[in-house]
Biopython code that builds the backbone (N, CA, C, O; Angstrom):
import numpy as np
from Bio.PDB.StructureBuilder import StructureBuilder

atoms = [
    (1, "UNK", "N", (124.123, 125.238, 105.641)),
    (1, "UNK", "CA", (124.375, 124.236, 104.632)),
    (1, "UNK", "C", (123.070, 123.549, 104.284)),
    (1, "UNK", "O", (122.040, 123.684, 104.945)),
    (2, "UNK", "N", (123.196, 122.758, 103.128)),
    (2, "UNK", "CA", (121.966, 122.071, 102.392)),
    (2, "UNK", "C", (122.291, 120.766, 103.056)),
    (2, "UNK", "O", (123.431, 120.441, 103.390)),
    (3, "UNK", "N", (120.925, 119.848, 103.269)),
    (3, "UNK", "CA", (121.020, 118.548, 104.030)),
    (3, "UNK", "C", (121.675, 118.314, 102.413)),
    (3, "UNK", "O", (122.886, 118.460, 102.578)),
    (4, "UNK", "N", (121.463, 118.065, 101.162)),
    (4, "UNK", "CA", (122.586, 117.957, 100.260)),
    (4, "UNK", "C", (124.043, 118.203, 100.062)),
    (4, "UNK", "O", (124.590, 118.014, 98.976)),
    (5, "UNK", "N", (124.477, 118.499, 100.806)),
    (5, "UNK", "CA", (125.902, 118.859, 101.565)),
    (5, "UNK", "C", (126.090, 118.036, 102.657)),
    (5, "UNK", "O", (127.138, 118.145, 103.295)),
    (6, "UNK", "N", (125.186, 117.169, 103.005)),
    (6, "UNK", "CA", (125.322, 116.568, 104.690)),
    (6, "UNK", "C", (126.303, 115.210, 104.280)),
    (6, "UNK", "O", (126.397, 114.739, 103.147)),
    (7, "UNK", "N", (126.997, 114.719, 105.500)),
    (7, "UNK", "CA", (127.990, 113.780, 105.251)),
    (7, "UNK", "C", (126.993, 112.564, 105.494)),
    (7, "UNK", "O", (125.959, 112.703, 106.148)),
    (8, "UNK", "N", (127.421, 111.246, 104.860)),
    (8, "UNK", "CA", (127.242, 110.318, 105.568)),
    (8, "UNK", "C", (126.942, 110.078, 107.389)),
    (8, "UNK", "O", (127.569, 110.647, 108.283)),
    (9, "UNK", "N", (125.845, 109.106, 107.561)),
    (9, "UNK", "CA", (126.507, 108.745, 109.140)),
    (9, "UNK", "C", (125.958, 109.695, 110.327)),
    (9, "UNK", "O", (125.704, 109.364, 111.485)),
    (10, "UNK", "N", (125.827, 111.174, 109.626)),
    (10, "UNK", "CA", (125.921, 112.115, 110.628)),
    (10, "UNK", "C", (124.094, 112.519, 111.113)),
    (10, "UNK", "O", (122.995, 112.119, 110.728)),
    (11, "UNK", "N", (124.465, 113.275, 111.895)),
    (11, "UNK", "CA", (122.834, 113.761, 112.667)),
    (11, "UNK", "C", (122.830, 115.409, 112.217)),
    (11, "UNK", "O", (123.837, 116.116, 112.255)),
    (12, "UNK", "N", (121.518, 115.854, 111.796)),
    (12, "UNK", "CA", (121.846, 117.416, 111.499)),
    (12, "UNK", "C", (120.038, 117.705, 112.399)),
    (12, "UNK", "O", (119.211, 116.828, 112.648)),
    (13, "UNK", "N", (119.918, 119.349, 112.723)),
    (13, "UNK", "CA", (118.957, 119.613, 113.054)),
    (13, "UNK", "C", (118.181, 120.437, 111.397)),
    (13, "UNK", "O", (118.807, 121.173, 110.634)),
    (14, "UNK", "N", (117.084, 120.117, 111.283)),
    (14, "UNK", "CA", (116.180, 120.663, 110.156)),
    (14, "UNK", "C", (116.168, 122.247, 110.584)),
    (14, "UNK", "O", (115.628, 122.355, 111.685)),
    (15, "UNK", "N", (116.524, 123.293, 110.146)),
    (15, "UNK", "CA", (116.580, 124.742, 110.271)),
    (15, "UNK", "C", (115.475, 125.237, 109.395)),
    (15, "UNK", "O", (114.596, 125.837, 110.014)),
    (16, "UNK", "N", (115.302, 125.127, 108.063)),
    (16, "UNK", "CA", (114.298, 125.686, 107.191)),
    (16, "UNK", "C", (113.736, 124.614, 106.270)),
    (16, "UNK", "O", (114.281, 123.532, 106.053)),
    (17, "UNK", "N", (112.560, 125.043, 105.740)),
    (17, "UNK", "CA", (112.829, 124.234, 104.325)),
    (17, "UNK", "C", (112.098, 125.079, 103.367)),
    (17, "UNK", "O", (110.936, 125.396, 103.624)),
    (18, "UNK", "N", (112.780, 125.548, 102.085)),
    (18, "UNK", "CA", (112.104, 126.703, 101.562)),
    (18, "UNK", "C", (112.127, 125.828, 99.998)),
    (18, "UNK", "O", (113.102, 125.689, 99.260)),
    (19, "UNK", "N", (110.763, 125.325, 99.795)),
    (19, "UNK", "CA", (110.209, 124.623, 98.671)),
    (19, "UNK", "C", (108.806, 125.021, 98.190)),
    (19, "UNK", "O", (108.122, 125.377, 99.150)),
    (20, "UNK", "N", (108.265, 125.069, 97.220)),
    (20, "UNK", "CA", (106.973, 125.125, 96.942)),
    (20, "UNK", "C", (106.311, 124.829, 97.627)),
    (20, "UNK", "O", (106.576, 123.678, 97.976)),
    (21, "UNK", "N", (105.200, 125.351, 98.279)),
    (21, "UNK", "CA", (103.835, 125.094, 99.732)),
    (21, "UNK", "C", (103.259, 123.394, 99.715)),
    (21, "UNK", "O", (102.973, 122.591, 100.603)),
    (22, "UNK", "N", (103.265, 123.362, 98.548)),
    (22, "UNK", "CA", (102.577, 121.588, 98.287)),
    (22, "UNK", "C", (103.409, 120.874, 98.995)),
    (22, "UNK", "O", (103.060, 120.310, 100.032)),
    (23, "UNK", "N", (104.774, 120.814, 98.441)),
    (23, "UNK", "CA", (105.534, 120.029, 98.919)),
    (23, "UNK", "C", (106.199, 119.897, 100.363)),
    (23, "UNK", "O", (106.402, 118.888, 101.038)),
    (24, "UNK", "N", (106.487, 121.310, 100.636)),
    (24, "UNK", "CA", (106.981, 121.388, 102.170)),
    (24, "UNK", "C", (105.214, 121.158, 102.780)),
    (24, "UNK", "O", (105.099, 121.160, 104.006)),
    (25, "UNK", "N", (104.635, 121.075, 102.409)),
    (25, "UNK", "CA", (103.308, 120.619, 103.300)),
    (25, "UNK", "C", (103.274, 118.958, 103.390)),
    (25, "UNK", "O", (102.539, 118.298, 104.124)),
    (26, "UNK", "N", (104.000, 118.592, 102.700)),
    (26, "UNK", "CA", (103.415, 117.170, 102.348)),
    (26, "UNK", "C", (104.852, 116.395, 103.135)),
    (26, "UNK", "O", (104.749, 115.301, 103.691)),
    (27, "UNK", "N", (106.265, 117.230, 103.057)),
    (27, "UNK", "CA", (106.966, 116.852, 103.525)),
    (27, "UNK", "C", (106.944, 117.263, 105.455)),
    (27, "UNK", "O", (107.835, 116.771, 106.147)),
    (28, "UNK", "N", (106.029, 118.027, 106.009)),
    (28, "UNK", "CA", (105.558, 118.224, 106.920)),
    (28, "UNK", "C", (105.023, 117.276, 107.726)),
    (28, "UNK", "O", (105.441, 116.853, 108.804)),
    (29, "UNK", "N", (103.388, 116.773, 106.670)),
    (29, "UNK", "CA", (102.981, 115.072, 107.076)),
    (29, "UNK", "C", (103.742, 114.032, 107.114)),
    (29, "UNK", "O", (103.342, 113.162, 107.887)),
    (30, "UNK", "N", (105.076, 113.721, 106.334)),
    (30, "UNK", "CA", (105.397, 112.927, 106.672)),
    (30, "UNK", "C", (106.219, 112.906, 107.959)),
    (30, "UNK", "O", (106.805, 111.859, 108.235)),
    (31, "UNK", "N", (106.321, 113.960, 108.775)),
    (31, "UNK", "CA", (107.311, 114.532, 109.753)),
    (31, "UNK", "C", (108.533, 115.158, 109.740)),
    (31, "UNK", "O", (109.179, 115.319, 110.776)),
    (32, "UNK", "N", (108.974, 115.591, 108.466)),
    (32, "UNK", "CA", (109.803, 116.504, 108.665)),
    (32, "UNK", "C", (109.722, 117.716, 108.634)),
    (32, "UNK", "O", (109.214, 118.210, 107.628)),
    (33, "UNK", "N", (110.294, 118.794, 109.952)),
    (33, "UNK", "CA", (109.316, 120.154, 109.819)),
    (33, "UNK", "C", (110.901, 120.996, 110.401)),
    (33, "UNK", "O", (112.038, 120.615, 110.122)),
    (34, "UNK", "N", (110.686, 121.695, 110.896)),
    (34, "UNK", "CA", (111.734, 122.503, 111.594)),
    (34, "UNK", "C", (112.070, 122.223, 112.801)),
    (34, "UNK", "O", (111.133, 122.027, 113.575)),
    (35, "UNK", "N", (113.313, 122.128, 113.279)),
    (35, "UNK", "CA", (113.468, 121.329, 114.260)),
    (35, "UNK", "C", (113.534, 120.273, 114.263)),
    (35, "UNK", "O", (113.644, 119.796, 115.392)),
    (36, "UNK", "N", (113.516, 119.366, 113.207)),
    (36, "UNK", "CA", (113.299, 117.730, 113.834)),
    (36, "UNK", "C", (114.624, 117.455, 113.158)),
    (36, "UNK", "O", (115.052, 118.011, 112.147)),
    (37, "UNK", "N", (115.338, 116.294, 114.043)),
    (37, "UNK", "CA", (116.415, 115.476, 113.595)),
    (37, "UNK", "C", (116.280, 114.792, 112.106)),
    (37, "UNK", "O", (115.238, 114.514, 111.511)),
    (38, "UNK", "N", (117.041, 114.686, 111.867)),
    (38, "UNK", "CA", (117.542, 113.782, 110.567)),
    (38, "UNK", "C", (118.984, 112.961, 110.254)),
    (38, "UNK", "O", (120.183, 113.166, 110.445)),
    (39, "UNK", "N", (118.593, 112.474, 109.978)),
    (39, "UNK", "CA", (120.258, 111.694, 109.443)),
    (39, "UNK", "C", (120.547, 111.055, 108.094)),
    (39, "UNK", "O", (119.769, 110.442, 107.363)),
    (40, "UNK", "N", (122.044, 111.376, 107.895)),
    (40, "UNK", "CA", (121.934, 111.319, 106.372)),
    (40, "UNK", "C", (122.389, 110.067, 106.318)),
    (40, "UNK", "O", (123.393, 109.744, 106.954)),
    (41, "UNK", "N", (121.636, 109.108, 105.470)),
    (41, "UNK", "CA", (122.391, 107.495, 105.832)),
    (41, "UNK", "C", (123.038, 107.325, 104.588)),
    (41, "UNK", "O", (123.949, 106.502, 104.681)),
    (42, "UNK", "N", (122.864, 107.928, 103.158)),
    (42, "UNK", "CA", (123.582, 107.723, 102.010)),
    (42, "UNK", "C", (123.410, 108.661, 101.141)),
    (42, "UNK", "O", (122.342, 108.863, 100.563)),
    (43, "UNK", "N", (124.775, 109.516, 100.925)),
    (43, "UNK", "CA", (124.260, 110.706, 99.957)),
    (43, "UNK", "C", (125.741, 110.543, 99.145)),
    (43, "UNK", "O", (126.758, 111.105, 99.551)),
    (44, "UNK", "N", (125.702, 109.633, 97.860)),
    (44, "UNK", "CA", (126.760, 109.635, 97.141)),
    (44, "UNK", "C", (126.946, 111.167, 96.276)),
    (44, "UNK", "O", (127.577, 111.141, 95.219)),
    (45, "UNK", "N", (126.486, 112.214, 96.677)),
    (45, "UNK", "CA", (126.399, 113.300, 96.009)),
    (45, "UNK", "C", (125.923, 113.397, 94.467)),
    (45, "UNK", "O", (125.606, 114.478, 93.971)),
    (46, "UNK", "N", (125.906, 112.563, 93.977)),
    (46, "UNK", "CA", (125.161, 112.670, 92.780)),
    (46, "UNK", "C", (123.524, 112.849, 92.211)),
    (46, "UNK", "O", (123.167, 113.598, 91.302)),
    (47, "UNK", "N", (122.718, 111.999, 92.967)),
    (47, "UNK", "CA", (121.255, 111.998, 92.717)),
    (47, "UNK", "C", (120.854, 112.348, 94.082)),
    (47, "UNK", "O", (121.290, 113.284, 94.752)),
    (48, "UNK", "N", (119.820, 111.334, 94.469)),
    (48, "UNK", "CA", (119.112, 110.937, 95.666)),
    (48, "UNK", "C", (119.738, 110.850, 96.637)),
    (48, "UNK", "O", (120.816, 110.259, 96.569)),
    (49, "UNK", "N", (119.442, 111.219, 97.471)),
    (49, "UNK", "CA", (120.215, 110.750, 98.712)),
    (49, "UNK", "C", (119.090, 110.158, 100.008)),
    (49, "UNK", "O", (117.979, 110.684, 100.073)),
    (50, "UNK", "N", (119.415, 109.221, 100.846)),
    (50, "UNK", "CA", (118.781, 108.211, 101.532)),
    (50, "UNK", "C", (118.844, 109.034, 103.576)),
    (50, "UNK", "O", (119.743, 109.084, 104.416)),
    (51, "UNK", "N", (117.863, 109.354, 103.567)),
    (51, "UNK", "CA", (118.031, 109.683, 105.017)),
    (51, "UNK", "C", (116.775, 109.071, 105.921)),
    (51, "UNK", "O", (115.746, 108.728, 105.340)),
    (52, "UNK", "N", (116.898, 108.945, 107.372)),
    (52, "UNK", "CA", (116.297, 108.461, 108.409)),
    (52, "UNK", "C", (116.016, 109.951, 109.077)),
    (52, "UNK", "O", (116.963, 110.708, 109.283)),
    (53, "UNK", "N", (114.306, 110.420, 109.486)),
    (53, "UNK", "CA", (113.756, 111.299, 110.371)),
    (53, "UNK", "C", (112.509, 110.716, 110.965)),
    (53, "UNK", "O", (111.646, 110.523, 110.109)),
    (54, "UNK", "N", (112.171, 110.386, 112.160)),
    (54, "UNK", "CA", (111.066, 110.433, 113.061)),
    (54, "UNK", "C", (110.870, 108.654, 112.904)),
    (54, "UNK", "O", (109.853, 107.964, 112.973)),
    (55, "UNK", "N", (112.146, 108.329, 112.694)),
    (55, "UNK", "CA", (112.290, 106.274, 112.508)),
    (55, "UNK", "C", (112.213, 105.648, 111.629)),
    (55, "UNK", "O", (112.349, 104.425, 111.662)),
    (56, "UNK", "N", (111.948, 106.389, 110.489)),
    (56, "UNK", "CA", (111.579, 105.384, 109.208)),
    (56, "UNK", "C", (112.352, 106.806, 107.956)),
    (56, "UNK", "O", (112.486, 108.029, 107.912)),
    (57, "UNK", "N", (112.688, 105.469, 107.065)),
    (57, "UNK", "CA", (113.804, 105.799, 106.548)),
    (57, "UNK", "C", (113.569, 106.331, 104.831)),
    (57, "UNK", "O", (113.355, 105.490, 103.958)),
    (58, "UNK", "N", (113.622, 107.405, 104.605)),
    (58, "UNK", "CA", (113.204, 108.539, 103.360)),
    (58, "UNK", "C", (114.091, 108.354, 102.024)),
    (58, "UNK", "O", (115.240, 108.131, 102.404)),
    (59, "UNK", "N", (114.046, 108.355, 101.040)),
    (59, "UNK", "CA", (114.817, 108.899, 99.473)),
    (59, "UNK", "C", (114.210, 110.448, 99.149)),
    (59, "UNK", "O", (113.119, 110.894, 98.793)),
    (60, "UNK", "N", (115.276, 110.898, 99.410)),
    (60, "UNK", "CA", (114.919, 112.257, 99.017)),
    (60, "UNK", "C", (116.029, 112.828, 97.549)),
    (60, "UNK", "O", (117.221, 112.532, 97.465)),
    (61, "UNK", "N", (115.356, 113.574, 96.647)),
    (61, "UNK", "CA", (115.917, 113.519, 95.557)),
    (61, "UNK", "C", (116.232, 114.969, 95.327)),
    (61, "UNK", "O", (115.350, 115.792, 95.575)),
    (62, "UNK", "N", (117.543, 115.415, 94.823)),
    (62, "UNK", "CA", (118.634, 116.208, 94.801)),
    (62, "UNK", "C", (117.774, 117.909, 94.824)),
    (62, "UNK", "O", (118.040, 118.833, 95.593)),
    (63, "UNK", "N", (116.878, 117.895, 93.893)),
    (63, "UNK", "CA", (116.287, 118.788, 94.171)),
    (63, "UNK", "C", (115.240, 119.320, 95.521)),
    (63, "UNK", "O", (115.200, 120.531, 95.739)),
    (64, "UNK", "N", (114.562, 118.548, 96.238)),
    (64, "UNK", "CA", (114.635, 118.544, 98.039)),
    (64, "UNK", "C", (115.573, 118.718, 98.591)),
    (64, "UNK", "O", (115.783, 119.744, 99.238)),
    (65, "UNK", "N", (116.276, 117.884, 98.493)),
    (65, "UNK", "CA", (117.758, 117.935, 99.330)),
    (65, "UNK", "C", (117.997, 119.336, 99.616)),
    (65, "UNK", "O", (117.824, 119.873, 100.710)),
    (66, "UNK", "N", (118.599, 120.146, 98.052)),
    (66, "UNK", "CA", (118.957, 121.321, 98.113)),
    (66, "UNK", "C", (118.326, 122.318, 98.857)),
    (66, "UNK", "O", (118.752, 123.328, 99.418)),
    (67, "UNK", "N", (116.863, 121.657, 98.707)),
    (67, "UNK", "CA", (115.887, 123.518, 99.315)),
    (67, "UNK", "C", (115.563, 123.065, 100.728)),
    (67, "UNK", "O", (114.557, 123.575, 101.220)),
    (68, "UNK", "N", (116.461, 121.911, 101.702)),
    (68, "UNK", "CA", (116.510, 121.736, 102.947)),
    (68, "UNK", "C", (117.704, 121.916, 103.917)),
    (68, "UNK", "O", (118.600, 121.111, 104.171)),
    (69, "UNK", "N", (117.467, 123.371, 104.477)),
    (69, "UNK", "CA", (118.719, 124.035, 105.321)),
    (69, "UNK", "C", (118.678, 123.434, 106.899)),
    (69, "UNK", "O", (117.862, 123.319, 107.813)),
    (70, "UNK", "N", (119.946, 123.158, 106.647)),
    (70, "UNK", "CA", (120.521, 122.046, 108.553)),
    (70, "UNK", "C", (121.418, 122.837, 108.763)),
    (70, "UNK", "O", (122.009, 123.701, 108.116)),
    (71, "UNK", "N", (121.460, 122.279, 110.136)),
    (71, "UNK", "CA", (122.523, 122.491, 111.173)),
    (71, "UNK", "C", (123.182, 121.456, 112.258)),
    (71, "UNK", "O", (122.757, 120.967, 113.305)),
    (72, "UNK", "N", (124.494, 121.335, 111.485)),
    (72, "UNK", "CA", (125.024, 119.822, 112.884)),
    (72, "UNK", "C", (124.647, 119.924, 113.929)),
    (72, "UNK", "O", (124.454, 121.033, 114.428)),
    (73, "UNK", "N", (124.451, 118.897, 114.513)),
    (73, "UNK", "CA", (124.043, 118.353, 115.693)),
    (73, "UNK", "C", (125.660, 118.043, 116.461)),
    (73, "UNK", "O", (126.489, 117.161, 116.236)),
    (74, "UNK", "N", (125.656, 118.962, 117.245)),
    (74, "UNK", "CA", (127.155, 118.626, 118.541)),
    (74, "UNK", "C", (126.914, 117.153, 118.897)),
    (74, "UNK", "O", (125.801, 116.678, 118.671)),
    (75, "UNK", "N", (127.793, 116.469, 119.388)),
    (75, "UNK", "CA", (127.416, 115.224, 119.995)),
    (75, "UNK", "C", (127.188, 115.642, 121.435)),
    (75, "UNK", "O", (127.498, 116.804, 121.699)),
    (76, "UNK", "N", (126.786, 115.023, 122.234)),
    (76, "UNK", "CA", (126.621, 115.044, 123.787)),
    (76, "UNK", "C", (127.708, 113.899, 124.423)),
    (76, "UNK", "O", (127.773, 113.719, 125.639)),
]
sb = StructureBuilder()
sb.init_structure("model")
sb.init_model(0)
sb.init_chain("A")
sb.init_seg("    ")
for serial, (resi, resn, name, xyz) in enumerate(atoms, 1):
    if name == "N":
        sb.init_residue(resn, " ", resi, " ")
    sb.init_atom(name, np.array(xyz, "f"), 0.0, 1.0, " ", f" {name:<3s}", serial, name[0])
structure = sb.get_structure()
């Protein structure tokens, strides 16, 4: 699934991110890479959607969203 598909609330693991090199580079520096947690804190499905990775809290806009593949996180 696309972190654009992700629910509210929830925790997903980052699996891919298949975007133009600039950008997945730049979204790299800011810490999101493969493997790293994320959480989706507001995704009314329409535009932007608002998520938290590595503590500080992102707007990522519909077209990112889409070209970023997750995987739920089980609870413990």
């Amino acid at each position: 699934m696309t972190l654009k598909q992700g629910q509210n609330h929830m925790t997903y693991r980052v699996r891919s991110i298949d975007i133009e090199l600039q950008l997945e580079r730049r979204l790299q520096a800011l810490g999101l890479t493969e493997g790293s947690l994320i959480t989706v804190l507001n995704n009314d499905k329409k535009g932007s959607l608002t998520a938290r990775f590595r503590g500080t809290r992102f707007a990522l806009g519909k077209r990112i969203a889409d070209h970023i593949e997750i995987t739920e996180v089980q609870a413990s």
